[in-house]
C-alpha positions in Angstrom: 5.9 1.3 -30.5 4.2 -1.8 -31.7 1.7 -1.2 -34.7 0.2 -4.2 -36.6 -2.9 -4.1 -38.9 -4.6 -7.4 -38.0 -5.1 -9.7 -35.6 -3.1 -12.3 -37.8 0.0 -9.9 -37.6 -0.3 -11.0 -34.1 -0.5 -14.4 -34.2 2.0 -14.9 -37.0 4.6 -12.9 -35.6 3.7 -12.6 -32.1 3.9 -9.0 -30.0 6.9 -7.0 -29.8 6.0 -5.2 -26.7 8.2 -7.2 -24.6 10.4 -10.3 -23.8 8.3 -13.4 -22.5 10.4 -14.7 -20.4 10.7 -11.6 -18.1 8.3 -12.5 -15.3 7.5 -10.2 -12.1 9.7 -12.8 -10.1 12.6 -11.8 -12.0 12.3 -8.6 -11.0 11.3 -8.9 -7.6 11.8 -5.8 -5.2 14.7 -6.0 -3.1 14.4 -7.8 0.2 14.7 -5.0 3.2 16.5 -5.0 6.2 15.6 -5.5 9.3 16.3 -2.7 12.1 16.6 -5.5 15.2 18.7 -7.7 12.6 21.1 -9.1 15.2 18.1 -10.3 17.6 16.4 -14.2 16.3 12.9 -13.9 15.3 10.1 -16.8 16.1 9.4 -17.2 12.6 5.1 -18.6 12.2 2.7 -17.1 10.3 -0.2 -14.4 10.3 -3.7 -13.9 8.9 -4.1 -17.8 8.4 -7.6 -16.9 9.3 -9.3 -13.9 9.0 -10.1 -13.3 13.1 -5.9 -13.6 13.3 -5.5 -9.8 12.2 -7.5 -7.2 14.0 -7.6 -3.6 12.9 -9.6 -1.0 14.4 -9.6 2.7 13.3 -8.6 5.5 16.3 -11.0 8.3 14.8 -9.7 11.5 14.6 -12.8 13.0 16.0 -16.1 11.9 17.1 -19.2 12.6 15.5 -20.9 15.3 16.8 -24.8 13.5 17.2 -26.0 16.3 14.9 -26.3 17.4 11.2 -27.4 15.8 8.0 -24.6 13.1 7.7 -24.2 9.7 9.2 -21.4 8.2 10.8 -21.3 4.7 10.8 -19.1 1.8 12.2 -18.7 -1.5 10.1 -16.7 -4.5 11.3 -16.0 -6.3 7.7 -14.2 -9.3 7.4 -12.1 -10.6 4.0 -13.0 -7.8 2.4 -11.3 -4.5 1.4 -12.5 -1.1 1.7 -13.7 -0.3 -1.7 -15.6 -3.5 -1.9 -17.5 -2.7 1.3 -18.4 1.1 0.3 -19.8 -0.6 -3.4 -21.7 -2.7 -1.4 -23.3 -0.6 1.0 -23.9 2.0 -1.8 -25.5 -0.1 -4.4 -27.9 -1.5 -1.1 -28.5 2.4 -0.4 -29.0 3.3 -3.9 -25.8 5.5 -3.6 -22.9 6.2 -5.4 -19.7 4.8 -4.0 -18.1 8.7 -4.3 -21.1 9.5 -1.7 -19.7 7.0 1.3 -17.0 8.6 2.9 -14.4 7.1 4.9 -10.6 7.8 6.5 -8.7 5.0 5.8 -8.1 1.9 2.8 -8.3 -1.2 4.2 -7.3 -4.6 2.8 -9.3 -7.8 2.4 -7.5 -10.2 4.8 -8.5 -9.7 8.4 -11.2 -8.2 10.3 -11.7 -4.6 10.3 -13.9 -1.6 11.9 -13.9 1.5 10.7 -16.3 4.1 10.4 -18.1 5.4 7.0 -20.3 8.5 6.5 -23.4 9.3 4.0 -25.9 12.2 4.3 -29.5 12.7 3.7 -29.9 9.0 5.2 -32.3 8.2 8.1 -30.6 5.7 10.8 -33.0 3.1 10.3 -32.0 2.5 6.4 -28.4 1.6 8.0 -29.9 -0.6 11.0 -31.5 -2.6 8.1 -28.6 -3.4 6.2 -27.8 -6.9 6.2 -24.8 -8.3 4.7 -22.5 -11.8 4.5 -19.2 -9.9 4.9 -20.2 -6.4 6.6 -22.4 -5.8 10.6 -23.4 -2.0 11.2 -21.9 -1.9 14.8 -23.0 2.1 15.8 -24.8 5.2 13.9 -24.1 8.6 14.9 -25.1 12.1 13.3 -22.4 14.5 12.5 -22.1 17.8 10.3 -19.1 17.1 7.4 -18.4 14.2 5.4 -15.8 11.4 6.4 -12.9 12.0 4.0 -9.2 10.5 3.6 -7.3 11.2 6.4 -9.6 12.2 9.1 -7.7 9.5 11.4 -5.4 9.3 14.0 -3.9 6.6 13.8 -4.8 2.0 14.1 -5.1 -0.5 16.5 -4.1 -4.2 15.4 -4.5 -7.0 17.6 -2.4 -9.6 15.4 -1.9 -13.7 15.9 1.2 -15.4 15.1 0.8 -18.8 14.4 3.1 -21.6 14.6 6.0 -20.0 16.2 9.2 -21.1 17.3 9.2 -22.6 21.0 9.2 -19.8 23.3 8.8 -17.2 21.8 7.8 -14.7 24.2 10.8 -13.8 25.5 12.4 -12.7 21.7 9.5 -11.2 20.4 9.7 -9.1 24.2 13.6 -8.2 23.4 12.6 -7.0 19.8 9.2 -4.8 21.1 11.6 -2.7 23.4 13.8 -1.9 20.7 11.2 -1.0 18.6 9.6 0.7 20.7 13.0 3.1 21.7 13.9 3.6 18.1 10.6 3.6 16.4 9.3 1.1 13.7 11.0 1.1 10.1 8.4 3.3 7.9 8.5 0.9 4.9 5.3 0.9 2.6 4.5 -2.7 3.3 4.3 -5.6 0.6 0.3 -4.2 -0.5 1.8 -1.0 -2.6 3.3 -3.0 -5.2 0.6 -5.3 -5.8 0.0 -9.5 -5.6 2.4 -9.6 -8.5 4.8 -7.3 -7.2 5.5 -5.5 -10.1 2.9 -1.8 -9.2 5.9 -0.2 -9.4 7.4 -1.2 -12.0 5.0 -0.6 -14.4 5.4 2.8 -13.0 8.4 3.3 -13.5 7.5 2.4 -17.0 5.3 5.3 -17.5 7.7 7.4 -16.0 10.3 6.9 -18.6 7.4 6.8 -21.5 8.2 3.1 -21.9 4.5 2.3 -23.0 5.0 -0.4 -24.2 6.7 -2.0 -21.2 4.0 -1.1 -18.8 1.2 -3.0 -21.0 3.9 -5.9 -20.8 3.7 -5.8 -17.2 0.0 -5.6 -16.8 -1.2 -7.6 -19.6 1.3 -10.6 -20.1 4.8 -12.4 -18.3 2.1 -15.0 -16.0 4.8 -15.3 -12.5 4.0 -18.1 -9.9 1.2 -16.1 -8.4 -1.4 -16.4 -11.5 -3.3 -19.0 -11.8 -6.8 -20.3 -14.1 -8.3 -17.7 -16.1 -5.9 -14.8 -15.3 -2.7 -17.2 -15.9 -4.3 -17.7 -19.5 -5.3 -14.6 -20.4 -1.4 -13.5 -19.7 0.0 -16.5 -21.9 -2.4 -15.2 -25.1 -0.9 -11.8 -24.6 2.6 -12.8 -24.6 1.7 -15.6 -27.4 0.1 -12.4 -29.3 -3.5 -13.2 -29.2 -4.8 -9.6 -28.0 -8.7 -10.1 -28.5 -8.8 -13.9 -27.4 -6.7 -12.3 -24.3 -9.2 -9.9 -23.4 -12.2 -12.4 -23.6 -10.2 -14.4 -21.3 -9.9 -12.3 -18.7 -12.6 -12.5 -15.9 -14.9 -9.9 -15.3 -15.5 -8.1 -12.3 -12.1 -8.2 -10.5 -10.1 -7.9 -13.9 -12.2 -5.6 -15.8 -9.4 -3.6 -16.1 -7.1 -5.7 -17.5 -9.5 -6.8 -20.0 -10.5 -3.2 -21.2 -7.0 -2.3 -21.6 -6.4 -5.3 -23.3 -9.3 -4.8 -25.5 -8.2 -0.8 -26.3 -4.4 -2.4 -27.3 -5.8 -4.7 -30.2 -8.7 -1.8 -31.1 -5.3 0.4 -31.4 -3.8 -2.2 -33.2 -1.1 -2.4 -30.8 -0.9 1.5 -29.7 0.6 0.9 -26.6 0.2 4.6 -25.6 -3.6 4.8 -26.5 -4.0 1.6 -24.3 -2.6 3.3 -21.2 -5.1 5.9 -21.5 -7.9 3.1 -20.7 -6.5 2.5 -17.3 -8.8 4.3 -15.0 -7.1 7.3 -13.0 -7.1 5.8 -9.8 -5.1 2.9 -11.0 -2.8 5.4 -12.8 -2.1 7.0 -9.8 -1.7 3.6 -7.6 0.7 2.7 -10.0 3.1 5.9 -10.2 2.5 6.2 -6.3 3.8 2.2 -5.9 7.6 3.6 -8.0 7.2 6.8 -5.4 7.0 4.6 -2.5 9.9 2.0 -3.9 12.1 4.9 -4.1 11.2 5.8 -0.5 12.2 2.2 1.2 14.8 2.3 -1.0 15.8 5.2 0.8 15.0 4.0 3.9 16.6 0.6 3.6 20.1 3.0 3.6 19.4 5.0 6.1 18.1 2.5 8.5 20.9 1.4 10.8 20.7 5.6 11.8 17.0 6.0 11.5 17.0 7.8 14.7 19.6 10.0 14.2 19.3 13.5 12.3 21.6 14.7 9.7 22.3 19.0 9.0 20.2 19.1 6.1 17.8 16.7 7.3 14.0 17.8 6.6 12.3 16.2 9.8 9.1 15.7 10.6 7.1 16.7 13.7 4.7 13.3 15.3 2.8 16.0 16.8 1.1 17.1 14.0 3.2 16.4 10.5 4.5 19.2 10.1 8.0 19.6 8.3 11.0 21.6 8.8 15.0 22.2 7.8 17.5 20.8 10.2 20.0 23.6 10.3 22.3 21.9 13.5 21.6 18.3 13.7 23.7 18.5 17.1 20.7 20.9 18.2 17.8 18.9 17.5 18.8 15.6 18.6 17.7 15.5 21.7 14.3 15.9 20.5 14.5 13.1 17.8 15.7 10.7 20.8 12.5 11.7 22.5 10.9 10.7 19.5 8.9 14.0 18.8 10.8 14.6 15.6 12.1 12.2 13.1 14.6 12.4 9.8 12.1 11.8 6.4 12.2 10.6 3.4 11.2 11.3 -0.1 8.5 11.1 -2.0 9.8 12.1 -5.1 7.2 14.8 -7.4 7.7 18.2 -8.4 6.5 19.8 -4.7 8.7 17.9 -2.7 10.7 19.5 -0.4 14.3 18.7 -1.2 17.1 17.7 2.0 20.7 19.0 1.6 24.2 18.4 2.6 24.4 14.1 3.2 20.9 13.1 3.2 20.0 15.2 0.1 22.5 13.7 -1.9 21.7 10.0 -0.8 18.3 11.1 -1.9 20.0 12.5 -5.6 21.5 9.0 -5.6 18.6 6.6 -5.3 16.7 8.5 -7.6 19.8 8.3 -10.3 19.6 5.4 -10.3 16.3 4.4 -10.7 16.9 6.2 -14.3 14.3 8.7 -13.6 15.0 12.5 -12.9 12.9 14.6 -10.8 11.2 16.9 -14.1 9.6 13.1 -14.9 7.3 13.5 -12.2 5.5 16.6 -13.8 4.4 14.6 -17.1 1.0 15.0 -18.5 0.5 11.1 -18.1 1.9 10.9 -14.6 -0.8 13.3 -13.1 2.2 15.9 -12.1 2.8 14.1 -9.2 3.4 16.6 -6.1 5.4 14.0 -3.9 6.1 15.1 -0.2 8.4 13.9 2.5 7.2 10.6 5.0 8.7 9.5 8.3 11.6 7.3 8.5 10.3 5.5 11.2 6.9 6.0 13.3 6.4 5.3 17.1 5.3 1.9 18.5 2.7 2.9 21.0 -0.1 0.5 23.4 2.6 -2.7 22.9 2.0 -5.7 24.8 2.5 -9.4 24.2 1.0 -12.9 25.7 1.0 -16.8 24.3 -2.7 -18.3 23.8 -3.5 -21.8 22.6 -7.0 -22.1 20.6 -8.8 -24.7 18.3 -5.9 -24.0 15.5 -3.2 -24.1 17.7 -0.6 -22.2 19.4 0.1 -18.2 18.7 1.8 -14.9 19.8 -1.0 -12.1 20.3 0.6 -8.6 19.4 -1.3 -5.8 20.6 0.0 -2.3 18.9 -1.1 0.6 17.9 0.4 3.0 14.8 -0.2 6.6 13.2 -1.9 6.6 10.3 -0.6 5.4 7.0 1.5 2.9 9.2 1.8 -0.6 8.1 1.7 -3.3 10.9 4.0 -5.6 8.5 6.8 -3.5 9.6 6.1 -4.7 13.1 5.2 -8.1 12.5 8.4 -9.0 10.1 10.8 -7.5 12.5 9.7 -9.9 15.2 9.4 -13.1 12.8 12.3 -12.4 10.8 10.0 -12.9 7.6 10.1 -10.5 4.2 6.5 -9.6 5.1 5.1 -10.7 8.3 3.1 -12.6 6.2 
């Protein structure tokens, strides 16, 4: 652990917490593979602008018209979740814990989705008025909005610039998809802009302190630019308090709090970590989970519709889990696509597989250099894992060609259970690493 008395220890020697040259593009998560990898994609682009990607919540139930909370709609556009809710609550002098909502959205695209808040009279939310956010309906109903209350997303999604004619690929790679199911990667938006959520997971993990600062503090990679870029070169060059006053406020708050705690700690890497707020603990542990899971995935993927004896399958009725005993026995169901082989999410209430798939499992998590008794740390949270789909159905598909003032695009109309990502969709018929 790095402990210096002054500032000038700092600049002198500059920090030990890590090597410099080790950016987040040096240790870029592995590309995945594609399930439809022997049909050509149409290659293009999404969410050039933000009307290009559509998403629109499928409620898990209505709102009854009575009771002391609202349910409201909200189409946002470049904007994520979070930033709507803080919005909306400082304009209804709320707290952003008292809007509730089903689903985390990200900024690029245009989104509705409903919120709730009680002891709120309809006509404070017909008067909201905002750049970024329209109130589209207002309903009354008698419990809160929370995580989860959702059945699933619709995505209308543009691809522009693809290859010439592309309807008839992207029509070949849709029926397989739809047969087999979608690959149940977490998409590109776990791990972060940089990439590197997980790793700096990892880092806690394994009590590498020191590393995980590294990560979030320092190593600048070819997606930092202006303030943030600098701020990361004074870290690695040792400068800990001009660092933190170079960060920007608002959106990297964060970093510069942590930052700050580090050089009050005279380089306590371990005190430091304990500034990051819990949520962004937990998004960071949760990012290694969900490596290990595609990880997983990626090996399993050619047979993704296929069950194993020792399988733990999951039920697309209602997600429900149970032990397949005789793989021979359940298959016919898992070609119906009512039941699916999972994978892990590794924490200390996961439900462990056996015979083949269980010792894939033991395998990927080997080597990662983490063992399963890591995930019940004090600092981790004592994470409780759980098991995930390998592959989710592809349901309300269709495809046409449109022409508009930017040009020519694919429209892909799907729709996905929750917790879904539409990358996994979009890459498979472009061939990209993302969709993106």
């Amino acid at each position: 652990m790095l402990r210096v008395a002054t500032a000038i220890r700092f600049l002198v020697d500059g920090p030990r917490l890590h090597s410099p040259t080790m950016s987040p593009s040096s240790q870029a998560l592995a590309p995945l593979p594609w399930l439809t990898v022997d049909l050509p994609g149409i290659g293009g682009v999404i969410k050039r602008f933000d009307e290009d990607f559509l998403v629109e919540e499928l409620p898990l139930y209505h709102p009854c018209g009575e009771g002391t909370h609202l349910f409201f709609t909200i189409e946002k556009r470049g904007l994520p979740t979070l930033a709507a809710v803080g919005h909306i609550a400082r304009a209804l002098g709320k707290q952003p814990r008292d809007i509730g909502y089903a689903g985390m959205k990200d900024a690029h695209g245009v989104t509705r989705q409903m919120l709730s808040v009680e002891h709120i009279e309809p006509a404070r939310i017909e008067s909201l008025t905002f750049t970024r956010i329209k109130i589209l309906t207002i309903s009354r109903h008698t419990n809160k909005l929370k995580l989860g209350h959702l059945a699933g997303n619709r995505f209308v999604i543009k691809i522009r610039h693809p290859i010439d004619n592309p309807l008839e690929r992207a029509r070949a790679i849709v029926e397989i998809l739809s047969a087999r199911g979608v690959p149940n990667y977490f998409g590109p938006q776990r791990f972060g802009s940089r990439g590197d959520n997980a790793q700096i997971g990892r880092a806690v993990l394994s009590d590498d302190y020191d590393e995980a600062i590294a990560l979030m503090l320092g190593r600048p990679g070819p997606v930092d630019r202006g303030p943030p870029k600098r701020a990361r070169e004074l870290f690695d060059a040792g400068d800990l308090e001009a660092a933190a006053r170079a960060w920007p406020r608002g959106t990297f708050s964060q970093q510069m709090r942590v930052c700050r705690a580090l050089f009050k700690s005279g380089g306590d890497a371990k005190v430091a970590w304990r500034a990051v707020d819990h949520t962004m603990r937990k998004l960071y542990l949760s990012a290694f989970q969900s490596k290990l899971f595609n990880d997983v995935m990626a090996r399993r993927l050619a047979t993704l519709d296929r069950l194993e004896t020792g399988d733990i399958a999951w039920k697309h009725r209602n997600g429900a889990c149970f032990l397949v005993e005789d793989a021979g026995v359940e298959q016919s169901r898992c070609d119906a696509l009512e039941i699916s082989p999972t994978g892990p999410i590794f924490g200390r209430r996961m439900t462990e597989a056996t015979g083949t798939s269980g010792a894939l499992e033991r395998a990927v998590l080997a080597e990662s250099g983490i063992s399963s008794r890591e995930f019940s740390g004090k600092d981790c949270g004592r994470l409780d894992g759980g098991r995930r789909p390998l592959r989710v159905p592809l349901a309300e598909a269709s495809l046409d060609e449109g022409d508009d003032d930017h040009g020519a695009f694919l429209r892909v109309r799907f729709s996905l259970p929750p917790g879904a990502y539409a990358t996994n969709v979009i890459r498979e018929i472009t061939k990209g690493s993302d969709g993106l």
